[in-house]
PLY file of the C-alpha trace (Angstrom):
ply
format ascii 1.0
element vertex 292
property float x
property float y
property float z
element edge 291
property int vertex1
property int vertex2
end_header
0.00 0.00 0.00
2.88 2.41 0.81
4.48 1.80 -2.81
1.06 2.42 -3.98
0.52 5.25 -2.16
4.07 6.80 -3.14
3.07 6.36 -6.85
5.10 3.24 -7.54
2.79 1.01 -10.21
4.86 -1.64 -11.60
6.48 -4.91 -9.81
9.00 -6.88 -12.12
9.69 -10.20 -11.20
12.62 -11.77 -12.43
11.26 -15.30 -13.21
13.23 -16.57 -16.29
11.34 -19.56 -17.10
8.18 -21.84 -15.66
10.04 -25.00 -16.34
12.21 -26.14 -13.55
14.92 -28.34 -15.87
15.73 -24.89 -17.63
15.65 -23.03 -14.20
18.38 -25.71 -12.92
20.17 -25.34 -16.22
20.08 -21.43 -15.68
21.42 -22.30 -11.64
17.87 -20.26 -10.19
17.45 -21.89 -6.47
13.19 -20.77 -7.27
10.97 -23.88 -9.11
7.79 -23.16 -11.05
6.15 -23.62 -7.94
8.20 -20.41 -6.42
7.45 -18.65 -9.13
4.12 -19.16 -9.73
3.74 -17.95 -5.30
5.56 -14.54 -6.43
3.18 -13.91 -9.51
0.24 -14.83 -6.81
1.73 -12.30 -4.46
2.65 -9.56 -6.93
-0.66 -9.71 -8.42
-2.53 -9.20 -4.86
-0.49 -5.87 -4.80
-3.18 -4.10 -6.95
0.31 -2.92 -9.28
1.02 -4.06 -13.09
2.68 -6.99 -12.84
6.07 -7.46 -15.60
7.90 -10.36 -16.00
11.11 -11.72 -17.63
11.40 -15.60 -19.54
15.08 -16.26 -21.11
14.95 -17.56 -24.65
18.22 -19.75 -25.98
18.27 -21.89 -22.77
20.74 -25.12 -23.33
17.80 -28.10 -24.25
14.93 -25.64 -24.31
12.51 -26.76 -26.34
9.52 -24.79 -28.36
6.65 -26.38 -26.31
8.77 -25.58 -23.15
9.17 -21.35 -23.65
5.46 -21.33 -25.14
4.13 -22.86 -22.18
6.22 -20.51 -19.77
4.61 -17.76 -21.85
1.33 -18.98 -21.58
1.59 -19.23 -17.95
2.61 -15.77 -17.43
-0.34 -14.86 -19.43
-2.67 -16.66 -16.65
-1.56 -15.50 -14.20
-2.17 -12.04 -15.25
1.19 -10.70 -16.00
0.87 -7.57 -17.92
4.00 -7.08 -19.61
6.74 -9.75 -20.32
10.12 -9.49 -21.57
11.53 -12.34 -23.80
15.12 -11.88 -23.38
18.39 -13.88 -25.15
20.49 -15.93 -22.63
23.83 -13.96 -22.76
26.78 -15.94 -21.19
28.59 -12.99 -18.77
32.07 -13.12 -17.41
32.64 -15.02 -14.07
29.34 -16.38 -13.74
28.91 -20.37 -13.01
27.26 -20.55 -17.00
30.69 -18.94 -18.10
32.15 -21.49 -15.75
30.35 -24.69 -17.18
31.00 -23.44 -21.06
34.40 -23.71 -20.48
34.74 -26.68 -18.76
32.33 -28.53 -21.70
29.49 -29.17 -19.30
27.30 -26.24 -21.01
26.86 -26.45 -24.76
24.72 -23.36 -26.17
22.10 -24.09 -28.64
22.22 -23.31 -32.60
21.31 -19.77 -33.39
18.89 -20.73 -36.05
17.17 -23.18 -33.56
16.96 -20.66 -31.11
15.63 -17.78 -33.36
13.05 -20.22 -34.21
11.48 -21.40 -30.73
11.83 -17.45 -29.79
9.56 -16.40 -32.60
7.07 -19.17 -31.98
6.96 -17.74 -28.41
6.65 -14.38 -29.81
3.66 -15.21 -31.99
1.49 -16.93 -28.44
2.65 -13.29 -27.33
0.83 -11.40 -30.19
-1.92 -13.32 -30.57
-3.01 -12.08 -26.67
-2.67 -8.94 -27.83
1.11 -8.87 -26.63
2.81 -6.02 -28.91
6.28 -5.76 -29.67
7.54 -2.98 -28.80
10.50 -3.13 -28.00
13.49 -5.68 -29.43
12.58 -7.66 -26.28
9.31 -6.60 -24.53
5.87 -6.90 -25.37
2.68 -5.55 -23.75
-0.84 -4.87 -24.75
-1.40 -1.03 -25.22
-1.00 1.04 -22.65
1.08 -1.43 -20.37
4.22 0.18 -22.24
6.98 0.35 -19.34
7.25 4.30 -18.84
11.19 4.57 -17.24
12.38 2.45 -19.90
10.65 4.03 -22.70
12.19 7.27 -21.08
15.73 6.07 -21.77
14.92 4.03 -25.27
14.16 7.76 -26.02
17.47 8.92 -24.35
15.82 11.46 -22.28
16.90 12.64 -18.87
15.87 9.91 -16.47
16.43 9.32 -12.48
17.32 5.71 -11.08
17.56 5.61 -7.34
19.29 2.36 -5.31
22.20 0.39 -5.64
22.84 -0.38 -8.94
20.35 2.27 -10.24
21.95 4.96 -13.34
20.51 8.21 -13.96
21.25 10.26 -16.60
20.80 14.12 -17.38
20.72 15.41 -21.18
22.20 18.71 -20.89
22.07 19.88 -24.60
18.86 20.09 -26.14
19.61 22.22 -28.91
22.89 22.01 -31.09
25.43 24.99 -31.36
26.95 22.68 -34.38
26.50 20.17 -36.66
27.63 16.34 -36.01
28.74 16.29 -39.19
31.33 19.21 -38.24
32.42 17.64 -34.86
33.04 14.06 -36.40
35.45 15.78 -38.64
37.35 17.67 -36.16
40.76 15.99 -34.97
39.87 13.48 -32.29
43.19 14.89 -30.95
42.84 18.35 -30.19
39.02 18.09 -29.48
37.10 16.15 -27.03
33.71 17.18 -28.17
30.89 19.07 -26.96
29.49 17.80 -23.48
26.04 16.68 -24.06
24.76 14.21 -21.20
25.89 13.32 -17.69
25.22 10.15 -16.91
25.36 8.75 -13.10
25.59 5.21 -11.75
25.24 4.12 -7.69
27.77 1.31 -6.91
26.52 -1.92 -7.21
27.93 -3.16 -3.63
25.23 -3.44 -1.71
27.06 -3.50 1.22
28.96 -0.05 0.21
26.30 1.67 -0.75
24.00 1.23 2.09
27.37 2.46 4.14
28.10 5.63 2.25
26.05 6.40 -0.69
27.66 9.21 -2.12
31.03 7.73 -2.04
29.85 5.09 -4.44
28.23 7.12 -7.13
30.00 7.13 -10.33
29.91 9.95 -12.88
30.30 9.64 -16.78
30.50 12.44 -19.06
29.27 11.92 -22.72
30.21 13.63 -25.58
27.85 15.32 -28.46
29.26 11.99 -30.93
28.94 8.98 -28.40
24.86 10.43 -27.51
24.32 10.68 -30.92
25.12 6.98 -31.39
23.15 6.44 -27.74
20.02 7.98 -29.29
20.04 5.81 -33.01
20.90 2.76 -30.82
18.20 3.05 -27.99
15.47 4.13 -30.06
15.97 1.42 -33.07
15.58 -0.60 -30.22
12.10 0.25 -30.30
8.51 -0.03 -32.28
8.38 4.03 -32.12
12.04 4.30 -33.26
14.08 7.48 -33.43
12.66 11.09 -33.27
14.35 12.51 -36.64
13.46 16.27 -35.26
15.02 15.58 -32.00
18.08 14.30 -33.53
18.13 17.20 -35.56
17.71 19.64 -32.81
20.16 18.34 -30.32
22.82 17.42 -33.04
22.06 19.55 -35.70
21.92 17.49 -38.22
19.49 15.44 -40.66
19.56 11.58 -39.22
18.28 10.42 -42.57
21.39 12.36 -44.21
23.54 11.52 -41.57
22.87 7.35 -41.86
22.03 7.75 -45.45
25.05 4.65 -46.41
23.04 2.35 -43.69
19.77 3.61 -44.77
20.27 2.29 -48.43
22.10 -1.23 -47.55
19.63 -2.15 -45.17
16.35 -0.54 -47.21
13.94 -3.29 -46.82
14.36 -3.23 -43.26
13.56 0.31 -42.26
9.90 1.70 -42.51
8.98 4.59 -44.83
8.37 7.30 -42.25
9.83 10.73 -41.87
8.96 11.90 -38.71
10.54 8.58 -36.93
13.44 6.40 -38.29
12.40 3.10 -37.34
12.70 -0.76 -38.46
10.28 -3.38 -39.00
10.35 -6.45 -37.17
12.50 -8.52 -39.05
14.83 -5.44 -38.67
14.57 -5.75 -35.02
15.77 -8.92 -35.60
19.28 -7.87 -37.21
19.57 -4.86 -34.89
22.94 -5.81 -34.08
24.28 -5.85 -37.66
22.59 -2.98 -38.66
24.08 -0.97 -35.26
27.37 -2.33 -36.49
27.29 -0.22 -39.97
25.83 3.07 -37.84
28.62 3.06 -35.46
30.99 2.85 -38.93
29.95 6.47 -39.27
30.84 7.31 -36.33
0 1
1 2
2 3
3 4
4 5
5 6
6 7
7 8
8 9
9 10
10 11
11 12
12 13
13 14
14 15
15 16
16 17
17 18
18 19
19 20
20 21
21 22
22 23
23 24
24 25
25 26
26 27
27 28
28 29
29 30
30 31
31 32
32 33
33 34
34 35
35 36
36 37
37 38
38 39
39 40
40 41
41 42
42 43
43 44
44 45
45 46
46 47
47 48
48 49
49 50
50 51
51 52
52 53
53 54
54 55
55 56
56 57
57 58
58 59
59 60
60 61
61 62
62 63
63 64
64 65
65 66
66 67
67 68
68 69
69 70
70 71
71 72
72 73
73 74
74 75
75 76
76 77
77 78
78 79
79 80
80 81
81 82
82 83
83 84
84 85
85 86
86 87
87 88
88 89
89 90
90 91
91 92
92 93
93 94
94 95
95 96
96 97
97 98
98 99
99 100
100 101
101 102
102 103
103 104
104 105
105 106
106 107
107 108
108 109
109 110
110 111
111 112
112 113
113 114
114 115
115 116
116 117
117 118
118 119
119 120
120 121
121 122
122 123
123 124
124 125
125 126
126 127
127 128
128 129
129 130
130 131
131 132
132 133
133 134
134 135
135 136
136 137
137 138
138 139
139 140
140 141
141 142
142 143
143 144
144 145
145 146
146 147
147 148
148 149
149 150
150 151
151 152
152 153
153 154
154 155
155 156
156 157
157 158
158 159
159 160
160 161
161 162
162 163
163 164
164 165
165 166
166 167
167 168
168 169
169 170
170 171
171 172
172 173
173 174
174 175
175 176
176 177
177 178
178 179
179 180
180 181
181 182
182 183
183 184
184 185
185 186
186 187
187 188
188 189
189 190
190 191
191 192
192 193
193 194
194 195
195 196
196 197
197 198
198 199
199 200
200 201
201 202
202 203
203 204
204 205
205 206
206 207
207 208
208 209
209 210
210 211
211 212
212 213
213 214
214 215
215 216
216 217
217 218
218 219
219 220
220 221
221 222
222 223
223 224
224 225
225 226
226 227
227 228
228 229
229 230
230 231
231 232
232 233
233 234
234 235
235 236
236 237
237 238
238 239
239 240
240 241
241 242
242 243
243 244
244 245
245 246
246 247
247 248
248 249
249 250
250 251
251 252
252 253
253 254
254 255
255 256
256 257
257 258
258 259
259 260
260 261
261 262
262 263
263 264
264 265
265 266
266 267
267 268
268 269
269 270
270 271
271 272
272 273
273 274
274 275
275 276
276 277
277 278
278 279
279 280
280 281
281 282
282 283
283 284
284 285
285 286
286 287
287 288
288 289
289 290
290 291
């Protein structure tokens, strides 16, 4: 009632999958019974409800991530995120990978029992919205929309990043600063970004002492803003971009704009793919950062 009452209307729960084999593959110490308690008790709470499966799990099968998906969907989850399993450094999966006791699944295979998942998601009424998170309208996650949009944002907690966008309106073109000797120039200061220490521990002790502070450049936002919003359904505001950088984005990515042409939507108020596009969003972000 007290989150409620402070204005707070989402819980996520971080549930991963409703099969336990893939949650002991993953090394979760929750079952699909555990899970299916904290969807119970997160739906009592009166808040939206958003939750996250993993797609690409080692011996997943199709029938296995549909039926986590439709599970979610009855028990009244109103936003779910369908995520790629991504291997990080140090973990016990990293671990495992190397030792041969982990073998990762074939892409194609993969892409293929994600999609089917996908399509049980859109025929709820689950949009894709985002490269990985679907809703029905109006159950669009607002602080993450905020920074697909690269706008100034707030984060508060351990672990939490902020950031503040502190030009709104370009004194030069990004053309002009790209070709200025990297140098003798560091570029025009265009967002502060800020990012609480991720030791709990530390941060509960002191925490101002474990805030970190990056400063970003007019060229590495520019990038932020086409790579966050391609992310999305909306895609990229081409005025903003043109306000804050001063110059045209259509212009600007024309070389990407042509190779990739059947991927991006006609539209000239919003540069934004289609969702095969959102598919290839990593190749196509590797040709816009050429230009960069």
């Amino acid at each position: 009632a007290a989150m409620i009452d402070a204005g707070v209307s989402r819980l996520s729960v971080g549930i991963q999958s409703m099969d336990d084999r893939d949650l002991e593959v993953l090394g979760r110490n929750a079952r699909k019974g555990d899970n299916e308690k904290a969807l119970a008790l997160a739906r009592r709470s009166g808040m939206d409800i958003s939750a996250d499966l993993i797609a690409g799990i080692p011996g997943q099968t199709e029938k296995g991530l549909d039926s986590s998906v439709r599970m979610l969907l009855d028990a009244g989850v109103d936003h779910v995120s369908l995520y790629d399993l991504s291997i990080e450094d140090g973990t016990a999966l990293e671990k495992k990978k190397i030792k041969g006791e982990l073998f990762l699944p074939n892409e194609d295979r993969s892409y293929v029992i994600r999609k089917a998942a996908e399509r049980v998601l859109g025929d709820a009424g689950y949009s894709r919205y985002e490269v990985s998170n679907f809703c029905p309208p109006g159950k669009e996650s607002l602080h993450n929309s905020a920074y697909w949009s690269m706008v100034s944002y707030v984060g508060l907690g351990s672990g939490a990043v902020s950031s503040l966008m502190l030009v709104e309106k370009a004194e030069s073109s990004l053309v002009r600063e790209l070709g200025r000797d990297d140098n003798t120039s560091t570029g025009t200061l265009a967002c502060l970004r800020a990012e609480e220490g991720r030791d709990l521990d530390a941060y509960l002790a002191d925490p101002d002492a474990s805030i970190s502070l990056t400063r970003i450049d007019k060229k590495d936002s520019a990038f932020e803003l086409v790579m966050m919003g391609l992310r999305t359904r909306r895609g990229v505001d081409s005025l903003r971009f043109e306000r804050r950088f001063g110059s045209d984005i259509y212009s600007f990515l024309a070389p990407v704009l042509e190779k990739w042409k059947d991927r991006f939507v006609p539209d000239r108020e919003f540069l934004r793919l289609d969702d095969e596009g959102l598919d290839l969003l990593n190749p196509i972000l590797l040709d816009v950062l050429k230009l960069f």
